[in-house]
N, C-alpha and C positions, 0 to 999 in steps of 0.2 A: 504494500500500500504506500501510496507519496504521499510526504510529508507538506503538509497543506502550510505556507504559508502567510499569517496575518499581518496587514501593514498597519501601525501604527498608527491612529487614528489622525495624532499632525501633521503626517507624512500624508495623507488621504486629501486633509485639508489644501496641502499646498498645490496637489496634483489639481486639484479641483477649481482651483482659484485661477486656475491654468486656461481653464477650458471655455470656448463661448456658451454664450448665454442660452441657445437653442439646446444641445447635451444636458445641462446642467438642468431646464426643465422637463426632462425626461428623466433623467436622475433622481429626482424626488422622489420616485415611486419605485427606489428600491431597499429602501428602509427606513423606519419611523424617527432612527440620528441623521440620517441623509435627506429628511422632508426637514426636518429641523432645522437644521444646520443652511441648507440653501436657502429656507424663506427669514433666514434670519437677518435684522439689518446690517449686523454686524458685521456679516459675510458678503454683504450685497455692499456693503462701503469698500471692503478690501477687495471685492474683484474688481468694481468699476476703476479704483483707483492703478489696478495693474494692470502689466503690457495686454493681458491677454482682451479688453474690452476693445473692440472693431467698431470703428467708424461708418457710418452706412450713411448711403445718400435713397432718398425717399423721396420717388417722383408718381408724379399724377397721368397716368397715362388714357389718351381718348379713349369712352366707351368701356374700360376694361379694370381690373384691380390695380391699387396702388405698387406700386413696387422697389421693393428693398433691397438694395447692390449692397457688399460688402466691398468699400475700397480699397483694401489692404490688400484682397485677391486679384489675379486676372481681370481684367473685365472680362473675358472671354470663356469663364469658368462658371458656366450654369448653375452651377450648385451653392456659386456667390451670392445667386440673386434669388429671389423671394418674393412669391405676391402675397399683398395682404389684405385681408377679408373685413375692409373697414367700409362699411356702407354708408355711415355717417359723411363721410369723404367721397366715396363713389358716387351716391344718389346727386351732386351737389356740381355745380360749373364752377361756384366762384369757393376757391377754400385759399385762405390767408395763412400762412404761419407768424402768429406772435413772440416767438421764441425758443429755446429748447436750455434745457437743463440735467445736468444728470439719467440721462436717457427719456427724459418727459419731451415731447413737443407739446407744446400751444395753440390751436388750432381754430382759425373763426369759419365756418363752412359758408355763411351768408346768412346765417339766419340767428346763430350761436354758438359761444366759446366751450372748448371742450380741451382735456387733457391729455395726453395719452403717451401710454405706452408699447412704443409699438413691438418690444423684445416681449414683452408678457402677455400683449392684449389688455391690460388696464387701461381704462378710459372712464373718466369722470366730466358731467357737463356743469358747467358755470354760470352763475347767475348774472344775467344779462346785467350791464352798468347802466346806473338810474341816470348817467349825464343826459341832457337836451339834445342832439346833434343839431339842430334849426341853427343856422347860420353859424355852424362848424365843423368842420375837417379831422378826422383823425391823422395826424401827421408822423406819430411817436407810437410804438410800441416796443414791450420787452417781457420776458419771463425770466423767472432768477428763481436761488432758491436762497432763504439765512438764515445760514445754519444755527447762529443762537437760541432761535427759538424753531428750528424744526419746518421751517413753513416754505409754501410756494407762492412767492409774489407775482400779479401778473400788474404791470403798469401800461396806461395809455395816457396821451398827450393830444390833447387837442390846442385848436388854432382855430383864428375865425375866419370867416371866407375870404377868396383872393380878394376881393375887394377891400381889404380894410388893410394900415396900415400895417407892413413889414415887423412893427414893433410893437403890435398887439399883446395881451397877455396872452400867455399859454394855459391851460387849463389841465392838470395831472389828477387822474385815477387811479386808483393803487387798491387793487383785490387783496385781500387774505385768506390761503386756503383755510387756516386755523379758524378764521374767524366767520369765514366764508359770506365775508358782504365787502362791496365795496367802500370808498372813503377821499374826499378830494386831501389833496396835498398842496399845501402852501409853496409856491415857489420867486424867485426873484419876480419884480414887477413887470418887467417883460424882457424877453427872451429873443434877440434880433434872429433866430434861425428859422430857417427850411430846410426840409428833409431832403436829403440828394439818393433819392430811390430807385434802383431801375426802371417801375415800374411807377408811373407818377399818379396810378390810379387805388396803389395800396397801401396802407404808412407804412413807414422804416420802421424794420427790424432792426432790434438792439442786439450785440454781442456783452453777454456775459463775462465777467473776470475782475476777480480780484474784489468781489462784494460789491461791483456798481455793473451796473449795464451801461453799455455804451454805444453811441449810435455819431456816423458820420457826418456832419451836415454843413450849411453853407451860414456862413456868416455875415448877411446882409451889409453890415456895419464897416467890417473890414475887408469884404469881397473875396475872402479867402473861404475853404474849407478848414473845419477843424475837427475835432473828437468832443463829443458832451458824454458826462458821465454823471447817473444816477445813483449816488450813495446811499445802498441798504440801511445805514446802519444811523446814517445821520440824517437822511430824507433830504441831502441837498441835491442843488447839481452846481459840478466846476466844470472845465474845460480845459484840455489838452491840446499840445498846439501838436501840428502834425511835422514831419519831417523838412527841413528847411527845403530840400529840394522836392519838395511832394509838389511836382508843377505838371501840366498837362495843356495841350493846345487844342480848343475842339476843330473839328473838320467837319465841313456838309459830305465827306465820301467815306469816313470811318466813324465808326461807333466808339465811345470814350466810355471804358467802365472801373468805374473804383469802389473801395468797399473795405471792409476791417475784418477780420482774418483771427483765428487762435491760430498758433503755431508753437506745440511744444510750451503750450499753457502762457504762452507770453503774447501779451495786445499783437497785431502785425496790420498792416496797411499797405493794400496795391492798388495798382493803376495800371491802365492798357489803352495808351497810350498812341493812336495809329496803329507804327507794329513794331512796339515795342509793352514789355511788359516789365512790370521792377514790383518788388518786394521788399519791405521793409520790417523789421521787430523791433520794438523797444525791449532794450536786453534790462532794463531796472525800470519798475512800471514809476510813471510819474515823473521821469527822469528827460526832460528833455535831449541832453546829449547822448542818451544811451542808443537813443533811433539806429539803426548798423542796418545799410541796405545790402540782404542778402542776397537777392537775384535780381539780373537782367537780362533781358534775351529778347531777339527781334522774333516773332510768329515765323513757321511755318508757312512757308506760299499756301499749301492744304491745307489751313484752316481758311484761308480768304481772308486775314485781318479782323477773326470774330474770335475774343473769350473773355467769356466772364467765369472766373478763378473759384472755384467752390471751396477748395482746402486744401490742403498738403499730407501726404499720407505720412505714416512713420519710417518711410525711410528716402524720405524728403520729396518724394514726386510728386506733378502737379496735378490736380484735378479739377478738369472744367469743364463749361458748356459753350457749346460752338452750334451755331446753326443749320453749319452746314454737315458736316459730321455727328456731333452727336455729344455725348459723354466721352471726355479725352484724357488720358492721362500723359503727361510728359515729365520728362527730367528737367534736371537744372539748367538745363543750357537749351531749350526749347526744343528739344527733339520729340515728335511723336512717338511715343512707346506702341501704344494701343487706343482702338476706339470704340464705342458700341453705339449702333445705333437706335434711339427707338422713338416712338410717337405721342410725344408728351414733350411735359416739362421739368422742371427737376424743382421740390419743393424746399428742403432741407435736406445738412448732415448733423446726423447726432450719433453721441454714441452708447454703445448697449448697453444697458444695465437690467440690474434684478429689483431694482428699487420698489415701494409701493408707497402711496403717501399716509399720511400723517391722516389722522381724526380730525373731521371739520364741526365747527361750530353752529348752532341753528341761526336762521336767518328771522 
């Protein structure tokens, strides 16, 4: 008879912490320490926080289910990709992303905000915000999560119509999933900014980091772009000035795309530029001189002079969208690696976790 050997339960742990998220809920159901151990938060903090949590981009495609690429893999690697059975999203033409956190996206379909995740299937809807919209604009939005007390903030910013002037107040909403109602927020008397959206029919999405959400926008005042950022902890907002040479020329025959970037958990900021593309990171947040432009590279004639920059994988390559191609990834020096094509658009990337939320408050 062989001698059966048993592995030590922390050794078990680490293997485990190892593995994506899809394994791992299949795993539950092979022991009542193994159901435990995986839904526990404790466990779902240390895996999100380790290499093994996969980046995935989540697009809306015509007619058919949403679909989940893992970027880390191939593109070319079927078994990267994933449809998901979210009908909330399906049934609906216009769906917004408000933000994503810790594997949560934020989601407005057109009708209502909702949570979700899309490694677990957990999805929670949100109570609609009592703001007016009558002669205003959502311009500002963001999800975050703070951690002191456990909670998921979702924040919106409103503006008053194009008509009115540039230096209007802004008007800030700030959700509490704990508390689960929302709450206006006091902020400076007025706020000279415009959101620089790709799409100037949905607010700016914020980038999460470092406890504030932050979002790109134009600085009426001084014609420039800069970085705003919304402090969790202290409900303000400062500003960030962007890289001295964050400069760019529009053109009526090229599309001009920039936008803020995590890279390796640190703020980043790009631009595309005709046909050149540059990347920057602030290597000490806050830190004006720490800006260090990592990449620069002229386009590929095959893309036609089209990419808007989705993210960077972990072993530094790029990810974007291109219209003529498709979903592209390239290296540092612009070279086409791979491409896939398909019939949609590309919503967000977030990354997977086992997370679940927190107990909400009555309304």
């Amino acid at each position: 008879m062989e001698n059966i050997v048993f592995l030590p339960f922390e050794l078990i742990i680490e293997i485990l912490l190892r593995l994506p998220v899809k394994p791992l809920l299949r795993f539950r159901c092979v022991s009542k320490s193994w159901l435990s151990l995986i839904s526990s938060n404790t466990f779902a903090t240390s895996h999100f926080e380790h290499a093994a949590s996969h980046r995935r981009l989540l697009t809306k495609r015509s007619a058919l289910q949403p679909l989940s690429i893992d970027l880390d893999s191939s593109l070319q690697d079927a078994s990267a990709s994933a449809s998901l059975n979210l009908d909330f999203i399906r049934s609906q033409r216009c769906v917004e992303v408000r933000g994503c956190c810790r594997g949560f996206l934020c989601f407005y379909n057109g009708t209502h905000i909702y949570l979700l995740n899309p490694s677990t299937g957990l999805i929670k809807q949100i109570p609609d915000s009592p703001i007016i919209l009558n002669h205003h604009y959502e311009l500002l939005c963001g999800f975050a999560y703070y951690q002191p007390t456990d909670d998921y903030l979702i924040v919106s910013g409103f503006g008053e119509d194009d008509d009115a002037p540039v230096t209007s107040p802004t008007k800030l909403m700030i959700f509490s999933l704990r508390a689960n109602k929302w709450k206006p927020i006091e902020v400076a008397s007025h706020l000279p900014y415009r959101e620089t959206s790709v799409s100037e029919n949905t607010p700016k999405c914020g980038l999460f980091l470092n406890g504030s959400i932050h979002w790109m926008v134009h600085n009426y005042e001084t014609s420039k772009n800069v970085i705003i950022a919304f402090d969790l902890k202290e409900m303000t907002i400062s500003k960030i000035a962007l890289p001295d040479d964050f400069i760019f020329s529009y053109s009526n025959n090229h599309s001009i795309y920039y936008d803020l970037l995590e890279v390796r958990g640190l703020i980043s900021a790009f631009v595309k530029d005709l046909n050149t593309v540059k990347i920057w990171v602030m290597q000490k947040y806050g830190v004006h001189s720490s800006w260090t432009k990592i990449i620069q590279f002229s386009l590929d004639p095959v893309l036609h002079k089209e990419l808007y920059i989705a993210c960077l994988t972990k072993c530094g390559d790029i990810v974007g969208i291109n219209d003529v191609v498709g979903l592209v990834k390239l290296n540092d020096k612009g070279q086409l690696l791979e491409s896939l094509l398909f019939d949609g658009y590309a919503l967000v990337v977030y990354t997977e976790s086992l997370f679940s939320l927190p107990s909400t408050g009555q309304t």
